[in-house]
N, C-alpha and C positions, 0 to 999 in steps of 0.2 A: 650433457645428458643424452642430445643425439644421436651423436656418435657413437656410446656405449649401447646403444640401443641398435645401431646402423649395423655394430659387429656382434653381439650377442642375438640376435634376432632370425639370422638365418640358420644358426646353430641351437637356437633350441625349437627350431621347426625344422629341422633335420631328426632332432630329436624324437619327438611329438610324431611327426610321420611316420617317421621305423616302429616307435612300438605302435601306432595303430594299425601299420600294416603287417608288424610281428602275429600280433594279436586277429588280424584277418586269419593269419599262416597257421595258428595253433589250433580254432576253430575248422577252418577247413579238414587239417589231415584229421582231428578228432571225429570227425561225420565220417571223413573217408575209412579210418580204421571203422566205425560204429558199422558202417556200410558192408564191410568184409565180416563184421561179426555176426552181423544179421544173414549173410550169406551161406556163410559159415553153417552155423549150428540150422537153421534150415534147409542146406545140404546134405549135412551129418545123419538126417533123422532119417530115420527106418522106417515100414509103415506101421501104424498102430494097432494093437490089436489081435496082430499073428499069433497064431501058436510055433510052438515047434512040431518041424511035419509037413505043414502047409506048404503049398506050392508056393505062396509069398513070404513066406520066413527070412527074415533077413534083406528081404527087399526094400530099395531104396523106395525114397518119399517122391521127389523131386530129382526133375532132368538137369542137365547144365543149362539149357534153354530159361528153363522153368528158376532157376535159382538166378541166373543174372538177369533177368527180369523182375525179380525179389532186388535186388541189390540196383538195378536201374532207378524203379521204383523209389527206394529208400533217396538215392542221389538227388532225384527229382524233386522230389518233397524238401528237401531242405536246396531249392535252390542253385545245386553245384552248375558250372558253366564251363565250356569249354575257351579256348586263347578265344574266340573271335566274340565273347560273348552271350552265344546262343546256347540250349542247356547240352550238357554232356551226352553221348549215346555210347554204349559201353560196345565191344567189338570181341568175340570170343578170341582169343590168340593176339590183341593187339592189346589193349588198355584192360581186357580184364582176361584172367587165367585160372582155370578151374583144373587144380591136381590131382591127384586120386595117388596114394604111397600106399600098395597093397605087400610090403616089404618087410610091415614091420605089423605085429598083433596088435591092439586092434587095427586096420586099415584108418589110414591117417587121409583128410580132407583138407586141401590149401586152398584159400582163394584169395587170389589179389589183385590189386587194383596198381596200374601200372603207368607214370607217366601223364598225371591228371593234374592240368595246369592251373597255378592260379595265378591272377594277375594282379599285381601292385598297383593300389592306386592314388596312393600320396607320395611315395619318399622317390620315384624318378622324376617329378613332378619339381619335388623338394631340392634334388641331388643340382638339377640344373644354374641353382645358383654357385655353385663348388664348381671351381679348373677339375678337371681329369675324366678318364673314362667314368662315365655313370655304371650303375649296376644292371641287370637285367630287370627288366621290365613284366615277367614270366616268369613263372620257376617252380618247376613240376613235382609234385607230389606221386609218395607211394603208401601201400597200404598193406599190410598182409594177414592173417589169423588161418591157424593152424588148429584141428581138431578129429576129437579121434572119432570114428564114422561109425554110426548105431550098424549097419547093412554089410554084410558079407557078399553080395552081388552090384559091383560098380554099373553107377547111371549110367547110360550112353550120352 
């Protein structure tokens, strides 16, 4: 009875570890897309209220400053962290990327989120009882949403 227990025991906490740290993995990128959506359609939005005519017609809502600060925000709130543990800090042109496609009718808005780590915390832990290389310990997330833009004059 030992024995069967000595050799099934580290394989179904192999088990057990992966999907809970699957299940960390699916949580995460879900925030991080919800993160880009919320960025998204509050970058998208034009200011309210214009007519046609007006000096602001068509004018954007919100800067790229202004919208990753909306999407820092959102990260923050549910906790997201960076590899060393401390909370994320989004970076224009590094880990977060605000496009403007004025190429196509209507002007298309991209924002994404690039290279946003999350870190395993049972299955390298788990792995150590198995011979061979372990897995990464790390393993970066991406995010993206696509949307077509209220504004006919791109933010700065």
């Amino acid at each position: 009875m030992a024995t069967e227990l000595a050799i099934a025991l580290p394989l179904l906490l192999l088990i057990v570890a992966g999907v809970l740290d699957l299940g960390t993995l699916f949580w995460e990128k879900q925030v991080l897309t919800n993160a880009t959506r919320e960025g998204a359609r509050v970058g998208a939005r034009a200011l309210a209220g214009q007519s046609p005519g007006s000096s602001t017609y068509g004018r954007y809502d919100k800067t790229k400053a202004q919208v990753m600060a909306i999407v820092q925000t959102y990260l923050t709130n549910f906790n997201i962290k960076n590899a060393a543990g401390l909370p994320i800090t989004l970076t224009l042109g590094g880990n977060f990327t605000y496009n403007v496609d004025t190429s196509v009718a209507p002007n298309r808005l991209t924002i994404q989120l690039n290279g946003i780590p999350v870190n395993l915390m049972l299955l390298p832990k788990v792995q150590k009882l198995f011979p061979g290389t372990p897995a990464a310990s790390t393993i970066n997330l991406d995010a993206k949403t696509t949307l077509a833009a209220e504004w006919t004059t791109a933010p700065p």
